[in-house]
C-alpha positions as CSV (number, residue, x, y, z in Angstrom):
1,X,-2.0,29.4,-35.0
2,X,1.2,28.9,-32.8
3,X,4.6,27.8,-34.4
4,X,6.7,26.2,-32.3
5,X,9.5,27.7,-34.4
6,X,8.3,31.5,-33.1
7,X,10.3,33.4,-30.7
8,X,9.2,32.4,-27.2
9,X,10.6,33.8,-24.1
10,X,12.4,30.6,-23.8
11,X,16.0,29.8,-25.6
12,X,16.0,25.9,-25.1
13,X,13.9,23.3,-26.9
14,X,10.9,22.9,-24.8
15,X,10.7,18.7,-26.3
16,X,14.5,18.4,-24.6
17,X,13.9,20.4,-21.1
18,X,13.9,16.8,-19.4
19,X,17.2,15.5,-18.3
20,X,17.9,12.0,-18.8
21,X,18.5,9.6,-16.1
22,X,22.2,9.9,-14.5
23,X,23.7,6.7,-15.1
24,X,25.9,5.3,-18.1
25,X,22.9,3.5,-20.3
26,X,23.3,-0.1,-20.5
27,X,24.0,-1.4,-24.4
28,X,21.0,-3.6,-24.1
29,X,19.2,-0.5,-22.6
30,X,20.7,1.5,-25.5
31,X,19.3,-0.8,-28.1
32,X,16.0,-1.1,-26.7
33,X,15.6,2.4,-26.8
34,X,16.3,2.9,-30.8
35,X,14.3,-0.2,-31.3
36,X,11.5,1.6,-29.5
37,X,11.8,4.2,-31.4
38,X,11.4,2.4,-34.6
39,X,8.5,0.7,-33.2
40,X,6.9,4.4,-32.6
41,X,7.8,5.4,-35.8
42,X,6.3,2.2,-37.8
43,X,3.1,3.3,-35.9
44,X,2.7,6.4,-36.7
45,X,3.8,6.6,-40.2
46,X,0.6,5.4,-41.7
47,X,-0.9,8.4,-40.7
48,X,0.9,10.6,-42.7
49,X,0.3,11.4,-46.4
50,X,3.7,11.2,-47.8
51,X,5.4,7.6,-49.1
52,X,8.4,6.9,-46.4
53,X,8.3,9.5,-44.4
54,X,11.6,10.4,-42.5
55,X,12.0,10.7,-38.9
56,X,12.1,14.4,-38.8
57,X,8.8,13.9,-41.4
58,X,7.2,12.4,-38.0
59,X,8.4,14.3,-36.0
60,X,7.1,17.3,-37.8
61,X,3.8,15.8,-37.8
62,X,3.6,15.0,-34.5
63,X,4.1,18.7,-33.4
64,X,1.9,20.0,-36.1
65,X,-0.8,17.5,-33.9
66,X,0.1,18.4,-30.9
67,X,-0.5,22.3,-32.3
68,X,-4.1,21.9,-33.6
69,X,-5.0,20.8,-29.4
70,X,-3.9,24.6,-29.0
71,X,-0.8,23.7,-27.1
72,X,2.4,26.1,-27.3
73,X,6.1,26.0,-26.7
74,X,5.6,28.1,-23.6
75,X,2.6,25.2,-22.8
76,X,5.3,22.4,-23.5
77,X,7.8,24.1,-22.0
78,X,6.2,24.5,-18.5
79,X,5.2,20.9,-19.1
80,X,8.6,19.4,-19.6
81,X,10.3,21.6,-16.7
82,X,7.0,20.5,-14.2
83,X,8.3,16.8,-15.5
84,X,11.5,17.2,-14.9
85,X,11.2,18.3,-11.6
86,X,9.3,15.1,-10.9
87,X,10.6,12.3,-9.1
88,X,10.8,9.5,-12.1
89,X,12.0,6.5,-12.1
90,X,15.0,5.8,-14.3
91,X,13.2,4.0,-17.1
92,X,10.1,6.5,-17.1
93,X,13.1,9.7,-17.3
94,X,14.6,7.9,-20.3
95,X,11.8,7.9,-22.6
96,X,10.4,11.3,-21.4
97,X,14.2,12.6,-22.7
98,X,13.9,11.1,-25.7
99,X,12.7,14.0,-28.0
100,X,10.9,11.9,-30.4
101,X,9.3,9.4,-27.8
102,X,8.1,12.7,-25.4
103,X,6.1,14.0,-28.7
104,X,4.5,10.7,-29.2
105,X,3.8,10.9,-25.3
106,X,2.3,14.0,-25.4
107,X,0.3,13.7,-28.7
108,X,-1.1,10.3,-27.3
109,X,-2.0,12.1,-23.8
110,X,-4.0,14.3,-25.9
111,X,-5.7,12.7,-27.9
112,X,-6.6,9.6,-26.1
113,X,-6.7,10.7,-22.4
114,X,-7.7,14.3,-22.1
115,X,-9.7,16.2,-24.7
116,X,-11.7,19.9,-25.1
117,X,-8.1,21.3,-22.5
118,X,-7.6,24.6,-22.2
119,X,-4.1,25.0,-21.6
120,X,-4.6,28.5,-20.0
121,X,-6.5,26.8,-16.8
122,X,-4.1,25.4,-14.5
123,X,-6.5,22.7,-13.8
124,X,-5.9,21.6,-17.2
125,X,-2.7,22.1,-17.2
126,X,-2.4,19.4,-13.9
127,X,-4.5,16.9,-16.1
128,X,-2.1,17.0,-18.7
129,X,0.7,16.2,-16.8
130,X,-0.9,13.6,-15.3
131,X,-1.4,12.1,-18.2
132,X,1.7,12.5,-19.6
133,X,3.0,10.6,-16.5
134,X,0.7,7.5,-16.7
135,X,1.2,7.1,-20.6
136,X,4.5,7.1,-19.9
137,X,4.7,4.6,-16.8
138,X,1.4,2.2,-17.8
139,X,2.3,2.4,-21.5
140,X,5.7,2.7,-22.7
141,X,7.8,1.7,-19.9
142,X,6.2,-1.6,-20.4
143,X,6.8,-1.8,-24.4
144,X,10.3,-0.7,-23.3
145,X,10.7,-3.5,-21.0
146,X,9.4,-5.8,-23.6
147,X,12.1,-4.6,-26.2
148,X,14.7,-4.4,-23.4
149,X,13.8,-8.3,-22.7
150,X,13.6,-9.3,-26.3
151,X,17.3,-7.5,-26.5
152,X,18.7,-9.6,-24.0
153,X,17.0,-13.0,-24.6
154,X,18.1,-12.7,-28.0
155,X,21.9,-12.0,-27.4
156,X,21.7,-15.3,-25.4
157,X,19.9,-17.0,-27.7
158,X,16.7,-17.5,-25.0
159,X,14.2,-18.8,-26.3
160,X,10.3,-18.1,-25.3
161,X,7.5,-20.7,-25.6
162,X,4.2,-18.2,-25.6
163,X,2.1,-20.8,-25.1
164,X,3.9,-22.1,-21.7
165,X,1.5,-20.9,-18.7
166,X,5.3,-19.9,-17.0
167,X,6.0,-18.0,-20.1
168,X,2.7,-16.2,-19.4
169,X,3.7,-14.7,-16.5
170,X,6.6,-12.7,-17.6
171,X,5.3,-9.5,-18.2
172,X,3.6,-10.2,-15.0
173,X,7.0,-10.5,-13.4
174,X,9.0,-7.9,-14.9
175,X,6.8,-5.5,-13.9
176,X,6.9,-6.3,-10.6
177,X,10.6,-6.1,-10.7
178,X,12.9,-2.8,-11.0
179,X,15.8,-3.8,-13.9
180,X,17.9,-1.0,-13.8
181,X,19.2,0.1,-17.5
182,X,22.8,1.2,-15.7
183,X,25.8,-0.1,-17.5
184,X,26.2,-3.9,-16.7
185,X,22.8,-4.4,-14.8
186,X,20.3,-5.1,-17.0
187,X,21.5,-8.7,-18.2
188,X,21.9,-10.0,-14.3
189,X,18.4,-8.4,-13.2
190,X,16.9,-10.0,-16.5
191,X,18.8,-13.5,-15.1
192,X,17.4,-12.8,-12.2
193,X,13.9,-13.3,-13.4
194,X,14.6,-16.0,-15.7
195,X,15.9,-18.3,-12.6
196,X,12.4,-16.8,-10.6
197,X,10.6,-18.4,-13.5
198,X,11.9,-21.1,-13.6
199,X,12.3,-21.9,-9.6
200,X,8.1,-20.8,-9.6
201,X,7.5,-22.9,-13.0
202,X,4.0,-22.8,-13.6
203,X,2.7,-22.4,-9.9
204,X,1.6,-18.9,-10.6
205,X,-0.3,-19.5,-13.5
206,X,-2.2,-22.1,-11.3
207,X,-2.4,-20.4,-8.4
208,X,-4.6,-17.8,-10.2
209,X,-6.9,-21.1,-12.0
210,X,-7.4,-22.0,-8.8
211,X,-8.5,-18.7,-7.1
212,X,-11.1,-18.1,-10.3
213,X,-12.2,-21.6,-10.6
214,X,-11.5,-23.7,-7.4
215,X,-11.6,-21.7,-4.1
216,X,-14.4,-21.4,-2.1
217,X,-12.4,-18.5,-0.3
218,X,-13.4,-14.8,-1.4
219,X,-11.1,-13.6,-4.2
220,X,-10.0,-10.1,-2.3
221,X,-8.2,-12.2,0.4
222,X,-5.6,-13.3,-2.0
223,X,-3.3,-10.0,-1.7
224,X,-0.2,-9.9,-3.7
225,X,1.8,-10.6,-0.2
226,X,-0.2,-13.7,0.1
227,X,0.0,-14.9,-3.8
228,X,3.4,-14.7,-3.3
229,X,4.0,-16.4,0.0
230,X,1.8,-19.4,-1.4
231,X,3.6,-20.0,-4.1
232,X,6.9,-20.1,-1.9
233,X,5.2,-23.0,0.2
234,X,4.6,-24.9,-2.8
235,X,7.8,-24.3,-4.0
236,X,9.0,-25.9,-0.5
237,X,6.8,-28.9,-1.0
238,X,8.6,-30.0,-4.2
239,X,4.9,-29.3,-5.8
240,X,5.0,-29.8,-9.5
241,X,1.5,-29.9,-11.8
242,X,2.2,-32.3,-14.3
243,X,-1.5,-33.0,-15.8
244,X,-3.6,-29.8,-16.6
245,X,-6.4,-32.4,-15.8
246,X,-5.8,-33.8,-12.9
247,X,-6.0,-30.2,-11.8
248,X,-9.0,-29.5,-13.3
249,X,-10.5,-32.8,-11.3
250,X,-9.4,-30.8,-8.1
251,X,-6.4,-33.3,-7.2
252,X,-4.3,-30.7,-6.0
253,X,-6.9,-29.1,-4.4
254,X,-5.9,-29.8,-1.0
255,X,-2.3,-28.7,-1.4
256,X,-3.2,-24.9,-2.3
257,X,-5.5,-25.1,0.8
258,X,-2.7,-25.6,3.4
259,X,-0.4,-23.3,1.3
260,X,-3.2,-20.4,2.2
261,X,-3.6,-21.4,5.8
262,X,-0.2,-21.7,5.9
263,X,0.6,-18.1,4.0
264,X,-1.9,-16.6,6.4
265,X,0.5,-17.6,9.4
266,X,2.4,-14.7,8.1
267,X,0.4,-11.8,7.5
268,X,-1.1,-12.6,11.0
269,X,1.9,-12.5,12.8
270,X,2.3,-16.0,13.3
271,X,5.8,-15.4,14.9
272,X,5.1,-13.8,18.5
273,X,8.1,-11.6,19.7
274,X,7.9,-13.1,23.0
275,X,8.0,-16.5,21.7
276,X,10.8,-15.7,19.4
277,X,12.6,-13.7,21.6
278,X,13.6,-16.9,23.8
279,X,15.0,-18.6,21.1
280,X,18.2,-18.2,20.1
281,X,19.0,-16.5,16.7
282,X,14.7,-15.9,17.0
283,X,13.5,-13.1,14.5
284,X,10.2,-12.5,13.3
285,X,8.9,-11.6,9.8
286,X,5.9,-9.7,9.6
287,X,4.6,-7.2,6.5
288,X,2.6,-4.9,8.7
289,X,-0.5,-6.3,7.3
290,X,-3.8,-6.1,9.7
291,X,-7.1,-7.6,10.0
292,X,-9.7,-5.6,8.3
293,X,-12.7,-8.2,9.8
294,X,-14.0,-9.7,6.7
295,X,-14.2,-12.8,8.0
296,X,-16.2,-11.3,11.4
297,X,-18.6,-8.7,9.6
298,X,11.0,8.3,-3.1
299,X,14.1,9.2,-1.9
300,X,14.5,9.3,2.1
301,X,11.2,7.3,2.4
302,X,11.1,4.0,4.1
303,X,7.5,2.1,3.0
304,X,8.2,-0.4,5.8
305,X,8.2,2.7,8.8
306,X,5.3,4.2,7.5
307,X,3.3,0.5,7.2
308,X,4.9,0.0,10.9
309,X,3.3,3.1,11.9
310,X,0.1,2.5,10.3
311,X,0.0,-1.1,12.3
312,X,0.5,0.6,15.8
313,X,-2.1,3.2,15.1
314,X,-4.8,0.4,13.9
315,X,-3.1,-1.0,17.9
316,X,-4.4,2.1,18.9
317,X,-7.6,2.4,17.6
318,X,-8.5,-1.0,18.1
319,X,-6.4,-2.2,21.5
320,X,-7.1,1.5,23.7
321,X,-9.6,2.9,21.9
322,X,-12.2,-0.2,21.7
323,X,-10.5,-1.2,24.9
324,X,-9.8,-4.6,23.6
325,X,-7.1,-4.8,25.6
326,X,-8.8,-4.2,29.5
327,X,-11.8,-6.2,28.0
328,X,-9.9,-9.6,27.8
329,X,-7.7,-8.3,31.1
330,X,-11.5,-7.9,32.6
331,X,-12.5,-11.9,31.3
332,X,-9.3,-13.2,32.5
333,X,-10.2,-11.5,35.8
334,X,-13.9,-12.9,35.8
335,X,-12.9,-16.4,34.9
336,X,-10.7,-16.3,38.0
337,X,-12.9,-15.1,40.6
338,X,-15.1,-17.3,39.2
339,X,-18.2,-15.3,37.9
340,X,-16.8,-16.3,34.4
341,X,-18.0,-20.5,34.6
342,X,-15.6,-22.1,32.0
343,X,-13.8,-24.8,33.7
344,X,-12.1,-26.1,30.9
345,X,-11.5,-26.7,27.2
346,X,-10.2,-24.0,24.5
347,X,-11.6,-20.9,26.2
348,X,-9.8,-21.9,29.6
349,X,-6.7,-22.9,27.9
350,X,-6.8,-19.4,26.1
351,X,-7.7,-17.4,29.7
352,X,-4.9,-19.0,31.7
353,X,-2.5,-18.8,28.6
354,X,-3.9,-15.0,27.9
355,X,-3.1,-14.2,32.1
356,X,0.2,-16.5,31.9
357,X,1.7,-14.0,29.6
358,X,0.9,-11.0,30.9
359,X,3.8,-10.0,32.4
360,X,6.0,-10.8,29.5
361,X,3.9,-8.5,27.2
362,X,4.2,-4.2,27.4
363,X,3.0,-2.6,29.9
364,X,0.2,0.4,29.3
365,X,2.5,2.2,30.2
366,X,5.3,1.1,28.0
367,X,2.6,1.4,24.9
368,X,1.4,4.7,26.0
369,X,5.0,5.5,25.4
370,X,5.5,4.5,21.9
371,X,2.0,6.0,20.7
372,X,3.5,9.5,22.5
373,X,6.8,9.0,20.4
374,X,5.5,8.0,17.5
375,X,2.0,9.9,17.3
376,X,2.2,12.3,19.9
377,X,-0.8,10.8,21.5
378,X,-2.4,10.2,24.9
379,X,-0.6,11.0,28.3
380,X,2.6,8.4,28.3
381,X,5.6,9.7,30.1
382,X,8.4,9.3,27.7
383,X,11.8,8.6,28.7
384,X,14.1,12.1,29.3
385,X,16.2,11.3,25.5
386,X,12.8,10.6,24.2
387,X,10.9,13.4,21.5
388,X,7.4,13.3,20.8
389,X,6.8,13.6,17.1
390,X,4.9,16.7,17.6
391,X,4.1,17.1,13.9
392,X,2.6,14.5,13.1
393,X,-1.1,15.3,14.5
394,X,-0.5,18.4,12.4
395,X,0.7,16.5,8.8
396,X,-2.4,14.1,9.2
397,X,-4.3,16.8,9.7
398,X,-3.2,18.6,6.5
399,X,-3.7,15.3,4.5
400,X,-7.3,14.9,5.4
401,X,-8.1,18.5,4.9
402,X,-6.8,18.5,1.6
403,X,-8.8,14.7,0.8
404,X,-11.6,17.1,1.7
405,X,-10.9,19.9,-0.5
406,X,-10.4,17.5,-3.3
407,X,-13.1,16.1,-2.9
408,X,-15.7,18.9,-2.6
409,X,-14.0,20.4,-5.8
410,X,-14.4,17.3,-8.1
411,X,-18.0,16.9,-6.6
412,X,-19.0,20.3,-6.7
413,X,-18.1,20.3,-11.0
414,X,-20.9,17.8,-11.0
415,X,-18.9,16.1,-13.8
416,X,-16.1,13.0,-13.9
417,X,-14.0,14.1,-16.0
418,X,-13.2,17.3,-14.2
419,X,-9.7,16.5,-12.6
420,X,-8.6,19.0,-9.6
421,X,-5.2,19.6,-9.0
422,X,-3.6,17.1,-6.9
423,X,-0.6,18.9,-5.8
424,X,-1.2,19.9,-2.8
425,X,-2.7,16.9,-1.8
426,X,0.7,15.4,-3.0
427,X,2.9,17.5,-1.1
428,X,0.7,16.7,2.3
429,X,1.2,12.6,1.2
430,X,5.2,13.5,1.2
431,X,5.2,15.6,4.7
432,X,3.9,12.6,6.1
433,X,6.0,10.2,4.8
434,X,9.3,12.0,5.8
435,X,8.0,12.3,9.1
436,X,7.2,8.8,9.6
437,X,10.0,7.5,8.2
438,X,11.7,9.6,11.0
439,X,9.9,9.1,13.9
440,X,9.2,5.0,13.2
441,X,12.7,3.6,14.1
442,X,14.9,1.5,16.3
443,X,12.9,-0.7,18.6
444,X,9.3,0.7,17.6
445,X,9.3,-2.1,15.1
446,X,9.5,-4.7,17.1
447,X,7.5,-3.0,19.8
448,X,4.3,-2.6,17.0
449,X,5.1,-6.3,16.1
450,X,4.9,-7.4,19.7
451,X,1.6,-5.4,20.6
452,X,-0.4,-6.0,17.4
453,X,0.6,-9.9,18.4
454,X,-1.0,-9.1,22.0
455,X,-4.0,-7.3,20.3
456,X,-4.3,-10.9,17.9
457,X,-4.4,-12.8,20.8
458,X,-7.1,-10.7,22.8
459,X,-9.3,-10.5,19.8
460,X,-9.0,-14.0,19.5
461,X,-9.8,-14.5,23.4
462,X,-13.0,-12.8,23.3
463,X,-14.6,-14.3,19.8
464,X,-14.2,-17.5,21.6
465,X,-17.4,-19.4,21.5
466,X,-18.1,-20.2,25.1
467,X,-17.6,-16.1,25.6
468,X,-20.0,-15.0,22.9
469,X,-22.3,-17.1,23.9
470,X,-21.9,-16.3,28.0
471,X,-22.2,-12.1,26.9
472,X,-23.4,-11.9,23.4
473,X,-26.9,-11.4,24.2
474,X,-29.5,-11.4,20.5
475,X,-26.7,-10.2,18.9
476,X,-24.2,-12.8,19.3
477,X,-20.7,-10.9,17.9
478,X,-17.3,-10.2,18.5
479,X,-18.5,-5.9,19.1
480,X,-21.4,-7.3,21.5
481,X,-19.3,-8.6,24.0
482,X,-16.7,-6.2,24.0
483,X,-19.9,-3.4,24.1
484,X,-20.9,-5.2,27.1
485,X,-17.6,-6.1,29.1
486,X,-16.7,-2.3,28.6
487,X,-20.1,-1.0,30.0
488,X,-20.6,-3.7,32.9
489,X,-16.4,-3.8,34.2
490,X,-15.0,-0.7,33.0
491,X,-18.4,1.3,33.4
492,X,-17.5,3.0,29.4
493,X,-19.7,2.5,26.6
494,X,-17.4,1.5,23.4
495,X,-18.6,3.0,19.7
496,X,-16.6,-0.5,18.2
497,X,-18.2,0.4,14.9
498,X,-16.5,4.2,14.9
499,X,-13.6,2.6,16.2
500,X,-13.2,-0.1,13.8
501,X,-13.6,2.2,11.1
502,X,-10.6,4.7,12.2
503,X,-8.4,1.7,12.5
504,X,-9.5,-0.3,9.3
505,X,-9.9,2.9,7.1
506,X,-6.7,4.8,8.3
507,X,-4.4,1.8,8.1
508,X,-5.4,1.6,4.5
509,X,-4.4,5.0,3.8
510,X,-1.3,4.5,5.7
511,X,-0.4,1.6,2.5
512,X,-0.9,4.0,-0.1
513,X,0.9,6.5,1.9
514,X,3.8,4.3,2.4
515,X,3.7,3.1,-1.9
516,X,2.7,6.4,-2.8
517,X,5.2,7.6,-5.6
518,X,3.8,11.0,-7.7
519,X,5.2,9.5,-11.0
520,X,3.3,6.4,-11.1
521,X,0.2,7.0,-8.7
522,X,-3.2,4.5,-10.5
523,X,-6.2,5.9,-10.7
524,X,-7.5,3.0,-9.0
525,X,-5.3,2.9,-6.4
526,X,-5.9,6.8,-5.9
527,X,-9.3,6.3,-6.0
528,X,-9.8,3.7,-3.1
529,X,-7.5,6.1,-0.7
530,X,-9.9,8.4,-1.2
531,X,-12.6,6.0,-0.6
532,X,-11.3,5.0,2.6
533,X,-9.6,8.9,4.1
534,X,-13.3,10.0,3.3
535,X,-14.6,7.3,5.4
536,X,-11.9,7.7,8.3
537,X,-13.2,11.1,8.6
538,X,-16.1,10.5,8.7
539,X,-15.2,8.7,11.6
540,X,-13.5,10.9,12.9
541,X,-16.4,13.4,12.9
542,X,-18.9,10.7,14.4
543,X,-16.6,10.1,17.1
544,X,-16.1,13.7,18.0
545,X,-19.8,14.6,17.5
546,X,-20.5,11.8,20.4
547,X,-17.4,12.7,23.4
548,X,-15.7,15.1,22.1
549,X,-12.6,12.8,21.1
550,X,-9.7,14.5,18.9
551,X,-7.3,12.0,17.2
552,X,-5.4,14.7,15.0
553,X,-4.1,16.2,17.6
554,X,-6.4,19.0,18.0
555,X,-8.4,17.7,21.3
556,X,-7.9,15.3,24.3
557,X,-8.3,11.7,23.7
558,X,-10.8,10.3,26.1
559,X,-8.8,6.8,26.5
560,X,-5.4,8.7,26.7
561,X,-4.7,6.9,30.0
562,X,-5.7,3.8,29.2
563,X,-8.1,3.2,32.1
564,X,-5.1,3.1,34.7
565,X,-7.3,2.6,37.7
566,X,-8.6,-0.7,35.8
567,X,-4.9,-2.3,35.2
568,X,-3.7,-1.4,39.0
569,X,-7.1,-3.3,40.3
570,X,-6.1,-5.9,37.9
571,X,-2.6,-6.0,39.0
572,X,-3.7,-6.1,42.7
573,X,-5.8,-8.6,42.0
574,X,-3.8,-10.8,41.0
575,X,-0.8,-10.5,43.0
576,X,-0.9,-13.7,44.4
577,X,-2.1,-15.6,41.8
């Protein structure tokens, strides 16, 4: 059996091969860490067949455990230096550098998350470290955030009331937050939370009664983004619960109803750039979040960049390449000459409103533009200081290639617990998000904000009522009449199912993209960007099969001009107008 005392061709300790974070540990930080360590210690000593054992007694045991998986100092070794070339968060780095917390780490991983490994496959190997990582992140960075909290709440003499639905909610909260454990930050980041908890009271714990037990509205629209911006309109409203009761008798019913509409104003872009752009000191906040139609059928990464460009390529999809765009141009134009009868009410509010503003939104032109900059597709003529991001079709491409490969591998084992090697697959995530977060700057923000409002406002123009009913046919639906506008005025038949599903599917994998971090990537989480890269390209293949249409980069898009015949006509048209 392998010692890890024998000569190996390695001179350092293979348990101490991580370096610890570099910053100058905060004393509470400090103290939480030896308190952790006694914790680990406590539990593990029962184990052993000696009365009191010592640390180094544990210790001992805990390698003599890790030995009987098969696992050698040149296994550990490779393990730690894979680790510590990871990018970690300060807290995860900490404990993986403590010696005597990495063994209990590693003899956990083995023994509760991965079994029968054979350390000489490399597969193996991958699984390991994988769970080495999420033991780490999911487990004890939260007991050392407990400790760290318990260290600091004690030295001010804080005390917590368990059974306080607010109180509830901390671990809730301090996950959510990053404390940093440098000297002199953890006690104001712990503050910090405090004063959250108390400014939210017990709104939170309510909010969630009232999704489970009170809404009539489907649980999976109540995103975090969402949550969180209806509790900060409660907040505004002064809204206290004083009488579990009177909640339970739905008395408060009404307020968390307008809080939702009202949170919804948000994530919907409720703020038009040309609205707020003729107000002075105007700005608009918008998270980058799109409709996904439920209700009609690291270091030198920027998340918000890569969300941004994961909003204007849903603009795309859904604005060029459904033609949403030239099929409520083609209404407005129909309503005018009069072969569209709606003389008044909402729907002729929204056409005259819809044409009004027409020449204060972007021009084709000026959006053909940004996807060249940005995605390096269609035909817009960019300005002469202007770069196409050229790589992009090709790190897209690489991504969903590898989803592919991963895929057939695991499938092909014909077993779940048969983990492939993600790295590769990781290192294609990274390309793209250094490329995005180049490429998505300066104005494009606003720009994606502006058209994605525009988009909002012609989707919302042709699900009108009076439309559906004037083109929907049988099938009376938001895809019907665009099917049929885009066949009968712009003489192209529209696949707004195919379409729908590149721009729903790919902006999702754009959010994981932009959250994606290799040290704490959920299964979950990994498992529903898979879900939804397997469905964009299968998409993708659909659409390609039927026209011969090459998003990635690789073909011609066959809406690349963006019908410019239709928009001079329209422009003509209404010259006079």
């Amino acid at each position: 059996m392998t010692q890890f005392n024998s000569a190996t061709k390695y001179a350092t300790d293979p348990f101490s091969k991580i370096d610890p974070p570099r910053v100058v540990l905060d004393q509470f930080a400090s103290q939480a860490l030896v308190k952790m360590q006694e914790d680990l210690a406590q539990k593990v000593e029962p184990d052993l067949a000696i009365s009191e054992p010592t640390r180094q007694d544990i210790s001992d045991y805990l390698k003599q455990k890790i030995r009987e998986k098969g696992i050698s100092e040149n296994n550990i070794y490779d393990l730690s230096e894979r680790l510590d070339q990871t990018v970690l968060d300060d807290i995860s780095r900490l404990l993986l550098s403590n010696t005597f917390i990495y063994l209990v780490i590693i003899k956990e991983a083995l023994y509760e998350e991965v079994s029968n490994i054979e350390v000489s496959n490399i597969l193996d190997q991958t699984a390991l470290y994988n769970a080495v990582l999420r033991k780490a992140h999911d487990v004890h960075r939260k007991w050392f955030l407990a400790r760290l909290l318990a260290e600091v709440f004690d030295a001010r003499h804080i005390a917590i009331n368990a059974s306080s639905p607010r109180w509830q909610k901390l671990d809730d909260l301090t996950l959510g937050r990053t404390i940093p454990i440098a000297e002199g930050k953890v006690e104001p980041a712990v503050m910090d939370i405090l004063s959250t908890l108390y400014q939210k009271g017990d709104l939170p714990h309510y909010l969630q009664l009232y999704i489970d037990e009170r809404s009539n509205i489907p649980k999976h629209l109540f995103t975090p983004s969402i949550q969180e911006s209806i509790i900060d309109y409660l907040m505004k409203l002064g809204l206290e619960i004083q009488d579990k009761q009177e909640f339970k008798d739905g008395k408060y019913d009404e307020y968390f109803a307008l809080a939702y509409s009202e949170a919804l104003k948000y994530t919907t872009v409720s703020e038009d750039p040309i609205d707020m752009a003729l107000k002075k000191g105007g700005k608009v906040d918008w998270d980058f979040s799109v409709d996904v139609f439920d209700a009609t059928e690291e270091q030198g990464v920027i998340p918000a960049n890569i969300k941004a460009t994961g909003a204007l390529d849903y603009v795309y999809y859904i604005g060029e390449g459904m033609r949403v765009f030239d099929v409520a141009n083609a209404l407005v134009l129909r309503w005018a000459s009069g072969a569209l009868d709606i003389p008044e009410g909402d729907a002729a509010a929204a056409l005259y409103r819809f044409h009004k503003r027409r020449s204060d939104r972007s021009t084709p032109e000026e959006r053909a533009m940004l996807y060249k900059r940005v995605l390096n597709r269609g035909n817009g003529q960019l300005l002469s200081s202007m770069m196409p991001n050229t790589a992009f079709p090709r790190y897209w491409h690489a991504l969903m290639s590898e989803v592919t490969q991963y895929i057939s591998k695991k499938e092909g084992t014909g077993t779940g617990d048969y983990q492939p090697s993600r790295s590769q697959l990781y290192q294609a995530v990274k390309n793209l998000q250094y490329n995005l977060t180049e490429y998505m700057t300066g104005m494009a923000h606003l720009q994606v904000t502006e058209d994605y409002a525009h988009l909002q406002e012609a989707i919302d123009l042709v699900k009108m009522e009076e439309i559906i009913n004037h083109f929907g046919g049988r099938r009376k639906s938001l895809w019907n009449v665009i099917e049929s506008v885009a066949k009968q005025d712009l003489g192209v038949t529209v696949q707004t199912s195919v379409m729908r599903d590149l721009a729903v599917e790919g902006n999702k994998v754009y959010q994981w993209v932009a959250d994606f971090n290799e040290a704490i990537v959920r299964e979950e989480e990994f498992k529903n960007f898979l879900k939804a890269a397997e469905a964009w390209i299968i998409a993708q293949a659909s659409l390609e099969e039927a026209n011969g249409f090459a998003p990635n980069g690789k073909g011609q898009d066959n809406f690349g001009d963006f019908n410019d015949d239709f928009n001079d006509d329209f422009d003509d048209d209404f010259d006079d107008w």
